[in-house]
Residue, then its C-alpha position, 0 to 999 in steps of 0.5 A: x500500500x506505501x508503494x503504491x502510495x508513494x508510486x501515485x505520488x511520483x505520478x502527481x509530481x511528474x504531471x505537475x512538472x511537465x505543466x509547469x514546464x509548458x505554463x513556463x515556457x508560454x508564460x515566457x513567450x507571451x511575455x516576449x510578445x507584449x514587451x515587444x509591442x511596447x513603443x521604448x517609452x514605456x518601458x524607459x527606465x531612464x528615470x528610475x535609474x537616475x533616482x538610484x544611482x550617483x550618476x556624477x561618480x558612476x559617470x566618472x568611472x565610465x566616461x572612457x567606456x565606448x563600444x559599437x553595438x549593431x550601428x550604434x555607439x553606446x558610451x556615457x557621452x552618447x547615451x548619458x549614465x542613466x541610458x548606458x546603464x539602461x543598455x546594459x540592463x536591456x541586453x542582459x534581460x534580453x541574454x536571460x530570457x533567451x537562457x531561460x527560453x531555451x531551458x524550458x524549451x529543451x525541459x518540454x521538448x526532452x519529455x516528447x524526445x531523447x536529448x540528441x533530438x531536444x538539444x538541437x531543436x530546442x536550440x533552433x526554436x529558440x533562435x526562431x523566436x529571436x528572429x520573429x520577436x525582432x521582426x514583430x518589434x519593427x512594426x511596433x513604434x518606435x522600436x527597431x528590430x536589430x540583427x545584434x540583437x538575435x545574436x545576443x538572444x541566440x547567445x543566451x539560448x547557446x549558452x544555457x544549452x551548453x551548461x545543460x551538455x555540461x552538467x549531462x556530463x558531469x561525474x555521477x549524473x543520473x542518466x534518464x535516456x529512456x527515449 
């Protein structure tokens, strides 16, 4: 009767996780649609950051930092403190949830297929979003779709799958290739 119990119970928790799995992986792309049919001024943190930040003595410290990104040069000069600061939290969102849509993507995925089969294509559903998520942006005000952008999204998802490769390979991983 424990068995049997306990048996039910591993069921019940699989079955939970699996739906957790596809509401995550949803939530996360309904999440990307309406970020992207947002114009930039309202998603503008500009604001905030200025609020939290000293940005005379941050400013000082980065003043010598410049870079291209795509066609645009991002600099303390170009973009003052507040819009250099907000690059950054911008693209480091973006690499995230590319990471994480690339992890649930391969968690849903890998429930239907064996990993040679999951890696890949959830490495391809990944990009596919990056670039339709770029070109749903051009039509939206104020915003651009840019190339540079589908690389960074694309490094997120390549990312996040290589420290799946890793840790499948780890010493003393369990190993759960029944497909």
């Amino acid at each position: 009767m424990k068995a049997e119990h306990s048996r039910e119970r591993k069921k019940s928790v699989k079955t939970f996780m699996r739906l957790l799995d596809v509401l995550l992986l949803v939530a996360i792309l309904a999440g990307l649609y309406v970020s992207s049919s947002q114009p930039y001024y309202k998603q503008d943190m500009r604001g905030t950051i200025s609020r939290f930040i000293d940005e005379q003595a941050v400013g000082e410290r980065l003043k010598d930092v410049s870079f291209r990104y795509g066609k645009q040069e991002i600099s303390v000069e170009a973009s003052g403190i507040d819009g250099f600061i907000e690059f950054f939290l911008r693209k480091g969102t973006h690499f995230a949830t590319f990471a994480l849509l690339a992890l649930t993507g391969y968690r849903v995925l890998r429930r239907f297929a064996p990993f040679a089969v999951a890696l890949p294509w959830s490495a391809f559903l990944a990009l596919a979003v990056a670039v339709l998520d770029e070109w749903h942006q051009t039509f939206t005000p104020d915003r651009t779709g840019q190339v540079a952008d589908v690389v960074l999204d694309a490094s997120g998802a390549c990312t996040m799958l290589l420290l799946i490769v890793l840790a499948r390979a780890w010493p003393g991983q369990k190993r759960r290739d029944k497909r």
